[in-house]
C-alpha angles and dihedrals in degrees: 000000000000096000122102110247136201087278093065094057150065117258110153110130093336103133106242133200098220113197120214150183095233102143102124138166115277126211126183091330090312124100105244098196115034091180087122101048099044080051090063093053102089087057103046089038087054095051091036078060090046095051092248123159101231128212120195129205144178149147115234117197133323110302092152096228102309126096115268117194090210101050094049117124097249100107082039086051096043093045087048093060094040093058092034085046083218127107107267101203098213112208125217105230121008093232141034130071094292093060087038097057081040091061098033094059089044110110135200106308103024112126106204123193123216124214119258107289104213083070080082105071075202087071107061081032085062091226119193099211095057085034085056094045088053099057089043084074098067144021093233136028131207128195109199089151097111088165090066103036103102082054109092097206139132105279092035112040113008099049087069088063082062103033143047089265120201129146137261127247086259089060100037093049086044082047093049101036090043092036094053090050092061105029103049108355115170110245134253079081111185116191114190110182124182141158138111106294133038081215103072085048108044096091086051091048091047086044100053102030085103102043104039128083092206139007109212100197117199132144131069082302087067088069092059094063093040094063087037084068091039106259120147099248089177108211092341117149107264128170092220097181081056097056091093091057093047090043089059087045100053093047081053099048098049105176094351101096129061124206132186122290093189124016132192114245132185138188099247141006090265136126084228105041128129115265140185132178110243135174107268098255091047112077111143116225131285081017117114131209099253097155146014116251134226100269090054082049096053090045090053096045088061091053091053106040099083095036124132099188124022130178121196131193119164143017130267104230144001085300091177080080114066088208086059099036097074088093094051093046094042094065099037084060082051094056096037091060089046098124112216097355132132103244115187118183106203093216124248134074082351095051082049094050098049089053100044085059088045091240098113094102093055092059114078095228135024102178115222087222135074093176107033093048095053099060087036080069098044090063100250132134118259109217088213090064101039082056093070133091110262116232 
């Protein structure tokens, strides 16, 4: 990773705008998965042991750019200090006089917590005025926020015009783990991509055709390219407008790219539907594709079994339904046996599949970020990480 990180600066008693990935789910006021915070934790323990003044900030939901009672940071600021066993002093807005005289009175050690700053319109806008008023409040900022990191806002992007900018360990560990697997992966390289749409893939399969051994395809995505091959998918979800595309990437695949033999279907888009497992062309008719079936999972096991490197993003079925999620927890406890093998889970519904299953600490890397790391993999700029000083 060629960005400067907190370890090559100074950072003793300097007061320093740290921003994080803290939007969590909330649950009855409570926050009901604390991953991302705990997540957070390596970088503000680091600068607490350093004397730093440390601020905080985050977005939390969507509020559009109005202030939304439910989405404010107090469960974020109340578990924090729970997990740093230290106060955390929550502020009620992250700019303006009040917030400056806040920050200014905090000494070595305080760990101050900004509101959520999507209340602000000025923050997805990237605005260089409020970009420029956060940064007034420190001498360093740190973006350790990877999950935001392919979004070019306020807090994210336009602070580092202002500030000294590097990235925290989070970011640097997503950069290094992510950067190695495109950069030098050991071969065999498995890619399994799944998910609803093709069209949220087709720049990671472009991006990868080159570098990967094998594409295991599952999810909703994986009926896009059925019917792209002429198979009767039924009332399966398909992005029609997307079959061309499927239908070029599967000439340039070749062999490349795996698609299911049997699928799951069910009657209805329903936890409780009737389902059978039928052979991939054979969907009878009104049923749609939910899941993979047992034949696709012991044709992907023999592609896995001898990787050295696999990326997953998405999962295989409509894994909110336990009757659909066989196909999405079968393959986590693949990879999870995988002996020797670079596993990297590309956050979202995968990372959230790995750790229902309570497989998340046997892969090597469960990204913190759906969205950034998929256009990580497709080979983009995140405006997050360009942002940063360069070693």
């Amino acid at each position: 990773m060629n960005k400067k990180t907190i370890q090559d600066v100074d950072v003793r008693g300097k007061r320093v705008l740290v921003r994080l990935d803290l939007n969590v789910p909330l649950q009855e006021g409570e926050v009901a998965d604390d991953t991302r915070i705990q997540a957070a934790l390596p970088t503000i323990r680091y600068l607490l042991d350093r004397e730093a003044s440390v601020i905080l900030c985050s977005h939390l939901g969507r509020p559009k750019g109005q202030v939304d009672d439910s989405l404010k940071m107090e469960p974020v600021a109340r578990r924090l200090a729970e997990l740093l066993e230290r106060p955390v002093t929550k502020l009620d807005d992250c700019v303006g006089p009040q917030v400056e005289s806040a920050v200014a009175q905090a000494g070595p050690g305080d760990v101050i917590l900004l509101e959520n700053t999507r209340f602000h319109p000025e923050e997805k806008a990237n605005d260089p005025e409020f970009a420029r008023q956060l940064a007034a409040l420190a001498e360093l900022y740190v973006n350790d926020a990877f999950g935001s990191a392919h979004r070019a806002h306020a807090s994210t992007e336009g602070v580092a015009h202002y500030l000294p900018a590097v990235a925290g360990f989070l970011m640097e560990k997503e950069l290094e783990f992510l950067g190695r697997v495109l950069a030098s992966p050991e071969h065999p390289f498995v890619a399994i991509l799944g998910g609803a749409k093709i069209s949220d893939k087709i720049g990671v399969i472009e991006n990868l055709l080159d570098r990967v051994d094998v594409f295991l395809i599952g999810g909703g995505m994986a009926n896009t390219f059925l019917k792209a091959e002429d198979y009767d998918v039924g009332d399966s979800l398909v992005e029609d407008g997307s079959l061309d595309v499927a239908r070029s990437l599967l000439q340039q695949a070749g062999d490349k790219l795996i698609l299911p033999v049997d699928v799951t279907v069910a009657d209805r888009f329903e936890a409780e539907a009737f389902s059978q497992v039928v052979a991939a062309g054979n969907v009878p008719r009104g049923w749609r594709i939910l899941d993979i079936g047992p034949r696709t999972l012991e044709l992907f096991q023999g592609h896995l079994e001898n990787a050295r490197t696999v990326v997953w993003n998405g999962p295989m079925g409509v894994f909110e339904f336990a009757k659909f999620a066989q196909g999405t927890e079968a393959v986590a406890r693949m990879l999870a046996n995988l002996s020797g093998a670079t596993t990297v889970i590309g956050g979202g519904d995968s990372a959230a599949a790995v750790k229902r299953v309570g497989l998340d600490d046997k892969m090597t890397h469960v990204s913190t970020g759906g969205g950034a790391s998929l256009e990580f993999m497709e080979g983009k700029t995140l405006p997050g990480v360009a942002a940063l000083l360069d070693k």
